[in-house]
C-alpha positions in Angstrom: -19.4 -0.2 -4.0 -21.6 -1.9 -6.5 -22.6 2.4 -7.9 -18.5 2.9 -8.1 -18.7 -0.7 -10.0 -20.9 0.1 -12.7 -19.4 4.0 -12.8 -16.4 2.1 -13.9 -17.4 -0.4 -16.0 -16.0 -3.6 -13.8 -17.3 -6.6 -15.4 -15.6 -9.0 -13.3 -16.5 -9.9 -9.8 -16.3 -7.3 -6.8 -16.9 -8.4 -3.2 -17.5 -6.1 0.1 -15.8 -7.6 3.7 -18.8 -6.1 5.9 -17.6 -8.0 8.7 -14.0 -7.9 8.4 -13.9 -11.4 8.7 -11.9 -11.9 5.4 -9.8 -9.3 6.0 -8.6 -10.3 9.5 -7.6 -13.8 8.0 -5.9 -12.3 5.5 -4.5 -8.8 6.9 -3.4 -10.0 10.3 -2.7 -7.0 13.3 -5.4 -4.7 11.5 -5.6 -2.7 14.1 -1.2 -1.6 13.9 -1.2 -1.4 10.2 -3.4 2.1 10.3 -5.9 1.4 7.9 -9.0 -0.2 8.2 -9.4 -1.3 4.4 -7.5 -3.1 1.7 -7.8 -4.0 -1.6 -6.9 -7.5 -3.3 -6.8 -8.5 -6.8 -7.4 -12.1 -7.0 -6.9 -14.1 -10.1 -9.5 -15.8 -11.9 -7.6 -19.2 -9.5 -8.3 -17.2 -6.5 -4.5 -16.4 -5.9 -4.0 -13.0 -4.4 -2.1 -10.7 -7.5 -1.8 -7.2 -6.0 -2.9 -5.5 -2.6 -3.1 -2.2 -2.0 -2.5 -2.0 1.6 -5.7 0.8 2.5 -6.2 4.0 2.7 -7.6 5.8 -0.6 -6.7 5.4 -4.0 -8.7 7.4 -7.1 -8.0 9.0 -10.5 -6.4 12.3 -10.9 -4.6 14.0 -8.5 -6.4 16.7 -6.0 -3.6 18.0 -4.3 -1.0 17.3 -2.3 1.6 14.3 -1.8 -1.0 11.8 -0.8 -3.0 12.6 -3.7 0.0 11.9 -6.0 0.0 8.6 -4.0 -3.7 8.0 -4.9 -3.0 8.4 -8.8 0.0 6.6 -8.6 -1.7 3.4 -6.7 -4.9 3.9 -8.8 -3.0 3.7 -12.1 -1.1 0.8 -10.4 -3.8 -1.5 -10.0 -5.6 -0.9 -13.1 -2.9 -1.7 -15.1 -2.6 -5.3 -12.7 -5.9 -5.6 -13.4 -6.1 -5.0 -17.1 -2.8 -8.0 -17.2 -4.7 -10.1 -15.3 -7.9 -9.9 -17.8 -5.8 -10.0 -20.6 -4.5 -13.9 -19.5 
């Protein structure tokens, strides 16, 4: 996580779940939503401004519907993120 961080340029504060623990709290019935990861953006008051609800998301399309997905999601929460830097 912290090599992706840097490969992008993230200046802002990134945390890891190892345990799952935040993510159980807030991601109740992990185990029927079919991913085991989630993103949240959360605001410089800690409020919760975008999740991406798991799976993958990255730059450029490789293929296929999901891929399209990945761009779409990926393009998605960098723009949330770039709003959210700019208040």
């Amino acid at each position: 996580m912290r090599t992706a961080s840097d490969r992008l340029g993230l200046t802002f504060p990134v945390a890891l779940d190892g345990d799952w623990s935040a993510l159980r709290r807030w991601w109740p019935e992990l185990e029927i939503r079919g991913w085991t990861s989630v993103s949240f953006v959360v605001d410089r008051k800690g409020v919760i401004r975008y999740v991406h609800p798991g799976g993958e998301f990255h730059e450029g399309q490789r293929g296929g519907e999901s891929h399209r997905r990945c761009e779409r999601d990926y393009k998605e929460i960098e723009q949330v993120i770039s709003r959210l830097l700019g208040e």
